[in-house]
C-alpha positions as a Markdown table, in Angstrom:
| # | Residue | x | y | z |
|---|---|---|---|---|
| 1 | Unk | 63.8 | 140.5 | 74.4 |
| 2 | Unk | 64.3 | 141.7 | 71.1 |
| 3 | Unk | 62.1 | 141.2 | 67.7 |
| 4 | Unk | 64.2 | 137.7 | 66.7 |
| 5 | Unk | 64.0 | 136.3 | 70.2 |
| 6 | Unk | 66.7 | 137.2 | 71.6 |
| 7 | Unk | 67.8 | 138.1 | 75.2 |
| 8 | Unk | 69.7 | 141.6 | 75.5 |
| 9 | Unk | 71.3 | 141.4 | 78.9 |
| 10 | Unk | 72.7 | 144.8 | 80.6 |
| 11 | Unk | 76.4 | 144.3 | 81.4 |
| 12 | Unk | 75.9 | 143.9 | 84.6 |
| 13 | Unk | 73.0 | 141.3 | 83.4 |
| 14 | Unk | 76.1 | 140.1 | 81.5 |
| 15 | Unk | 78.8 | 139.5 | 84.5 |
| 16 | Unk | 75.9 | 138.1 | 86.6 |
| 17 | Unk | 75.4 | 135.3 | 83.9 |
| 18 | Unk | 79.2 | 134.8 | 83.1 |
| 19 | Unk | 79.4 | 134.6 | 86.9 |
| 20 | Unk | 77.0 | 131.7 | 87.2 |
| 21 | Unk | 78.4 | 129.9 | 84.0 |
| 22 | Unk | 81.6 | 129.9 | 86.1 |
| 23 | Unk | 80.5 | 128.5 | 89.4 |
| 24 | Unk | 78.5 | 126.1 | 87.3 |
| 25 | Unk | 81.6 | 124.7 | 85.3 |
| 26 | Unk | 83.9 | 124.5 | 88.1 |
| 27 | Unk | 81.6 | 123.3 | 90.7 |
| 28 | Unk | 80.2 | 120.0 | 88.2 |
| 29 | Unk | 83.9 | 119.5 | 87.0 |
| 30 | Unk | 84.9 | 119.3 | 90.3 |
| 31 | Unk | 82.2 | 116.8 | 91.0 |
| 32 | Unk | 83.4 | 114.8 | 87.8 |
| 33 | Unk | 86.8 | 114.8 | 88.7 |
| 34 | Unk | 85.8 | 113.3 | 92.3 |
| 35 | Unk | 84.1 | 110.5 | 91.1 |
| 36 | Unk | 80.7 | 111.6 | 90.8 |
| 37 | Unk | 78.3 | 110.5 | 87.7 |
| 38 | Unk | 78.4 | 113.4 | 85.0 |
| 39 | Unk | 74.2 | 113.6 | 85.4 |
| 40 | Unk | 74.3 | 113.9 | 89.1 |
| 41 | Unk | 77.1 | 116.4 | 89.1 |
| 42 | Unk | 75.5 | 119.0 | 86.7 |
| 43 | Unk | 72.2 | 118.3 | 88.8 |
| 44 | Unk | 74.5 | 119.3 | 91.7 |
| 45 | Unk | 76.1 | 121.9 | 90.6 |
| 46 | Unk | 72.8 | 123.6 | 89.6 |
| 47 | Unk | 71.3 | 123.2 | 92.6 |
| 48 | Unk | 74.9 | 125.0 | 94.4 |
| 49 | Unk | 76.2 | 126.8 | 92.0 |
| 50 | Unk | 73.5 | 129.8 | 93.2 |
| 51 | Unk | 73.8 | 129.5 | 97.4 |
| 52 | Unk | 77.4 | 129.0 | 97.9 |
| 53 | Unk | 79.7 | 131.6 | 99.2 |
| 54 | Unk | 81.8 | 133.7 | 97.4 |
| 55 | Unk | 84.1 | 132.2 | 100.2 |
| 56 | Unk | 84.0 | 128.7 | 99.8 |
| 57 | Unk | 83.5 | 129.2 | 96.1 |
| 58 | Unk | 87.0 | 130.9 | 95.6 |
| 59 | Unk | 88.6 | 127.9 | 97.9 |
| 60 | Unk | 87.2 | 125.6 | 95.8 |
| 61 | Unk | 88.4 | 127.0 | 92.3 |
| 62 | Unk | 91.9 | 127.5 | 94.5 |
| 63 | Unk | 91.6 | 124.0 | 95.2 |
| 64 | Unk | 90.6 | 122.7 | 91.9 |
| 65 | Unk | 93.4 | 125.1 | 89.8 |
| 66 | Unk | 96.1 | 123.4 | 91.9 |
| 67 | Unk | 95.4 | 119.9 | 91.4 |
């Protein structure tokens, strides 16, 4: 952290985090489009975003970037 507060992350700290932000995004506006309640899908999609599969992850952003 630095003096102000702030994080520094490494760049690989960096693609980690972008990494997660993506999964995140896609996974709860996936869950949006589907029906489910904004709140419960960003709850979900925490709670996934961290466990799922590179596999079923890139089927799923397939999936959503076709429809």
């Amino acid at each position: 952290m630095s003096g102000n507060g702030y994080i520094t992350l490494t760049e690989s700290g960096r693609e980690r985090a972008e990494n997660v932000l993506e999964r995140h995004t896609i996974l709860s506006d996936w869950l949006i489009s589907i029906g489910v309640s904004r709140e419960t899908a960003l709850e979900d999609a925490c709670r996934v975003e961290h466990d799922l599969s590179e596999e079923s992850f890139e089927a799923i952003k397939k999936a959503v970037r076709r429809s």
